[in-house]
N, C-alpha and C positions, 0 to 999 in steps of 0.2 A: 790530277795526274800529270805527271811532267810529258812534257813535250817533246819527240824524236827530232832531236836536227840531223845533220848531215854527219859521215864521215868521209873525212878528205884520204882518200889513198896514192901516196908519190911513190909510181911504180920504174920511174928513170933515175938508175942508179947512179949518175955525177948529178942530180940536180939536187942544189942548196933550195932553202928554205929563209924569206925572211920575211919581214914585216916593215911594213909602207903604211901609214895610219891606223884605220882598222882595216886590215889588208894583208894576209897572208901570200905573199908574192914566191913566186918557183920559180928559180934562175937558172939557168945554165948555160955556162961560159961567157958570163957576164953581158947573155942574151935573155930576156924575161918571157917566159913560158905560158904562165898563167896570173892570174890573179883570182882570189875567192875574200868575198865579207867575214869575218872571223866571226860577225855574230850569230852567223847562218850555222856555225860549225859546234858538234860535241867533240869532237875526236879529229886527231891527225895521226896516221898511220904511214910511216914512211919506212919504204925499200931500199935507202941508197945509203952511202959509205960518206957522203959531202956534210949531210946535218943538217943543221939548224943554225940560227942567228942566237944570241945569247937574250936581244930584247926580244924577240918571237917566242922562246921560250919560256920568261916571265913572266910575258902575257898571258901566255897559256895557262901555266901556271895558277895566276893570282886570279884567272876569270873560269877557274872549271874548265878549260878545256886538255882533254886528256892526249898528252903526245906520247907516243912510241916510236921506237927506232928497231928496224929490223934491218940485217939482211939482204941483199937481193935473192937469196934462197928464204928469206922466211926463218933466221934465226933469230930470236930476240936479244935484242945487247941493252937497251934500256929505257926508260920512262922518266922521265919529265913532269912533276907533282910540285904542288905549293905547300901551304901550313893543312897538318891534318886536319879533314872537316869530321863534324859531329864531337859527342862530347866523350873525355879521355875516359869518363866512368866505363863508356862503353866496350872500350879496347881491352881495358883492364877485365872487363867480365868477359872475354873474348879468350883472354890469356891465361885467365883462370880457368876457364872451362877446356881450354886447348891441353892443359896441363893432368888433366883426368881423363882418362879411361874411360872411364862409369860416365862423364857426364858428354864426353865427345862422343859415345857410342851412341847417346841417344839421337842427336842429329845427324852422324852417321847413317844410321839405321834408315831414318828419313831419304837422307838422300840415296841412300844405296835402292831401295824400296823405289824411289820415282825412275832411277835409271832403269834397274830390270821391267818396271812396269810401261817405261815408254819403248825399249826393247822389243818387247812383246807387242805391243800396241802397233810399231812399224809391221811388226811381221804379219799379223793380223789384217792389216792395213794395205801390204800386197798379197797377200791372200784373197781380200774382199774383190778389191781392184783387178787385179790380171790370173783369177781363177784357171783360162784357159794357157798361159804362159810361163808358169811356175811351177816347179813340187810339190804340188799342194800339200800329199803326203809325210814330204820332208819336213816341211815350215809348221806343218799342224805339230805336227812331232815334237820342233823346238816351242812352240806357242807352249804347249803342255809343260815341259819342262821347268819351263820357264816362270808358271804357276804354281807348280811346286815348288820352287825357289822361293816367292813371293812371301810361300806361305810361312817358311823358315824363316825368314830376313823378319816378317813383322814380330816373330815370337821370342826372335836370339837378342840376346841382352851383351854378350863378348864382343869387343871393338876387334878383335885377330880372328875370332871365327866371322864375324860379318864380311871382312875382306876377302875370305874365304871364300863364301858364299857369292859375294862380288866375283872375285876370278873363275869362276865355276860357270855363272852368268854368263858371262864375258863370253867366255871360249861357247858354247852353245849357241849364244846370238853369232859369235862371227862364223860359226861353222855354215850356216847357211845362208851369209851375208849374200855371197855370189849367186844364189837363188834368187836374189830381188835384183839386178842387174838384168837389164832384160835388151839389150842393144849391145853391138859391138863385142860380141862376148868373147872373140879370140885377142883385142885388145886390152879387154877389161874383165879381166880375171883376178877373183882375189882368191887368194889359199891360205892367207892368215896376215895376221898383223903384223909390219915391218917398218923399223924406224931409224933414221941417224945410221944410215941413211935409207928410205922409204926404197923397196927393190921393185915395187911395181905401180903402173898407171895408177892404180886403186887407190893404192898405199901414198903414191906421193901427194894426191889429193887432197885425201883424208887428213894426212900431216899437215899441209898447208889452211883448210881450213878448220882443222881444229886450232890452231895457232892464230885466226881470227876470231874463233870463239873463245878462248880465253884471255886474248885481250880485252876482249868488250866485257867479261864474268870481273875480270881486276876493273876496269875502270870504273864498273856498276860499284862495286862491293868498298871500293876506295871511294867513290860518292854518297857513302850512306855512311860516312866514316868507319868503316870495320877496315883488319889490315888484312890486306891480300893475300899475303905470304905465310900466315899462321893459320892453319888448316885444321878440321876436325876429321876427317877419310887420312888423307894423305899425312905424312910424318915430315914435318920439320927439316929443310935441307937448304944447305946456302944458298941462295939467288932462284931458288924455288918460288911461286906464286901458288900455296899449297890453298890455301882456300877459295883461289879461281880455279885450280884443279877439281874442287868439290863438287863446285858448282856443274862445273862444266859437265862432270860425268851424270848429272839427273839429265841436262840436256842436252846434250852429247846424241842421243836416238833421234829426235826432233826434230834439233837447229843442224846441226852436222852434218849426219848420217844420210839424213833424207835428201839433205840439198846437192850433197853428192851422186847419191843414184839419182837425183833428179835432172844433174848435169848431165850425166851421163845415158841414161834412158832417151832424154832429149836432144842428144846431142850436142849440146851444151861445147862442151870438150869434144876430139876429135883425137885417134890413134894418133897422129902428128904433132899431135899441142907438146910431147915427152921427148925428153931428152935423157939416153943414158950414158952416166959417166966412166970414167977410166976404171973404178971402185965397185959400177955395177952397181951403186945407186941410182933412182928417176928422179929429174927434176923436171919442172911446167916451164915452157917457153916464155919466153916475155908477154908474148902477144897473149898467150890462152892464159895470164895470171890476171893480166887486164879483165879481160873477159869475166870469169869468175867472181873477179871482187866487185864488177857491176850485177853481176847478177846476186851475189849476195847484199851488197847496198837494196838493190830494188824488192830482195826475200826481208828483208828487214820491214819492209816501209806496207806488208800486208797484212792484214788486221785480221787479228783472231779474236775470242769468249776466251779470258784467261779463267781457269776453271777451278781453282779458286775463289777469286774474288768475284767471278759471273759481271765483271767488266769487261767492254770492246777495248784492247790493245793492240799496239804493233810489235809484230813479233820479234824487232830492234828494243823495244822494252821489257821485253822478259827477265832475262839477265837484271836488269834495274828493280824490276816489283818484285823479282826473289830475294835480290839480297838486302829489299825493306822487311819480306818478311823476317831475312833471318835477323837482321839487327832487331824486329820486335820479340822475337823470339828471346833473343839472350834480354832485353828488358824483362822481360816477365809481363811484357804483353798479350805474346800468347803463350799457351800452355807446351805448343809442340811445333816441331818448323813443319810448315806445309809444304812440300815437295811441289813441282811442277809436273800433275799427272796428265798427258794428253789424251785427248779423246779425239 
């Protein structure tokens, strides 16, 4: 099983990025910041406008290690990759099956199937847990629902009605999202999904670490050689990463969802950490983005039974042992892509 290293997150937006031996160095204003071993590192995830060095980059590059460039709000501008790995057979059957209907729906189906069933599984999950602090009413309500979704999605064969069924989902889990929020509630009130730009504490959250979880779905799915951007859920769109989008929706309820109301239940975050703009979008303070992505680094580094394979993993490897299974899946490895269902 491959081994979790580290992700480097540069959350100061003038500091450059270069390389000193094996030595990833963070400079700013031609004062040195930090230093980190590049051998220690899978990933570099940077916040700032300054960049990178061009030989840091090829290192990166030619040794596996995955860079991004975002933002200081958490926009994605680009990725930094070598010569594609794995073998081209594979891509080709990736593109061939992305190109059908009939055969996209069926791992479609898969993944749509593990999102509403981890969906459920969360809401079940604060049910179990804060019986005395919830709707229980409400949540059992959607739990139900949501089962009967389950049961459609496994039997529909249409890639347009699955999405269907998908959006149907969707809106039922977020209708009583705000029922698992159980702190700060005049703060952290969510009343539905808002993007580009996020209009509340919940929403800008949710935005920003979903945008960590699809980088890490691209970097897994780009190291098992599959291409990122050619989706079997989502449809084909320029500078889209549509089958880290795929991914991301089976664990999307899980790695995301959870680690938000876990922020926030906890405290994690604070009414304060937000900032709203001129537009009446939210965006997270410098300081509460710090915060976050340690506490996502540390969510990464804790060991679950991936229930699947009934191996000990870290939950930073998920993302990685899915998109092995799906590259065996399109071999003809296995018969059917196994979804990521938590328990």
């Amino acid at each position: 099983m491959r081994r979790l290293l580290n992700t480097l997150y540069i959350t100061t937006e003038d500091a450059y990025l270069t390389k000193d031996g094996e030595n990833v160095v963070v400079v700013k204003e031609a004062t040195e910041l930090a230093r980190f071993p590049l051998h220690t590192l899978e990933s570099i995830v940077c916040f700032s406008y300054s960049g990178a060095s061009p030989s840091l980059m090829g290192y990166c590059a030619q040794n596996g290690i995955n860079m991004s460039f975002f933002t200081p709000r958490g926009r994605f501008l680009a990725r930094a990759v070598g010569e594609t790995n794995g073998n081209v057979l594979l891509r080709r059957r990736q593109y061939r099956i992305a190109d059908s209907d009939e055969q996209s729906g069926h791992i479609a189906r898969n993944m749509i199937f593990g999102k509403v069933y981890n969906c459920r599984w969360s809401i079940e999950r604060t049910v179990r847990d804060h019986a005395l602090r919830v709707n229980v009413e409400r949540l059992k309500d959607a739990s139900t629902k949501l089962q009967a979704s389950l049961r459609l999605i496994a039997k529909e064969e249409s890639l347009d009605h699955l999405r269907g069924l998908e959006g149907e989902a969707a809106a039922v889990y977020f209708r009583v999202f705000n029922e698992m929020i159980l702190n700060n509630k005049d703060a952290f009130t969510f009343e539905g999904r808002s993007r580009r730009p996020p209009l509340d504490n919940v929403n800008a959250l949710l935005s920003f670490v979903y945008t960590l979880l699809t980088n890490d779905c691209a970097a897994a799915l780009e190291g098992v050689g599959l291409d990122s951007y050619v989706g079997f859920l989502h449809r084909d769109r320029p500078g889209r990463a549509s089958l880290a989008l795929d991914l991301v929706e089976e664990l999307r309820a899980v790695m995301a969802d959870r680690f938000v109301l876990t922020a926030i239940n906890m405290q994690i975050v604070k009414p304060d950490d937000f900032i709203v703009r001129e537009n009446g979008g939210v965006q997270i303070t410098d300081e509460c983005r710090k915060r976050i992505l340690s506490a996502w680094q540390a969510k990464k580094k804790e060991t679950i039974m991936h229930p699947y394979l009934k191996e000990k993993i870290q939950w930073g490897l998920v993302p990685h042992v899915q998109a092995l299974l799906l590259a065996r899946h399109l071999r003809d490895d296995l018969e059917e892509y196994p979804p990521f269902l938590w328990k």
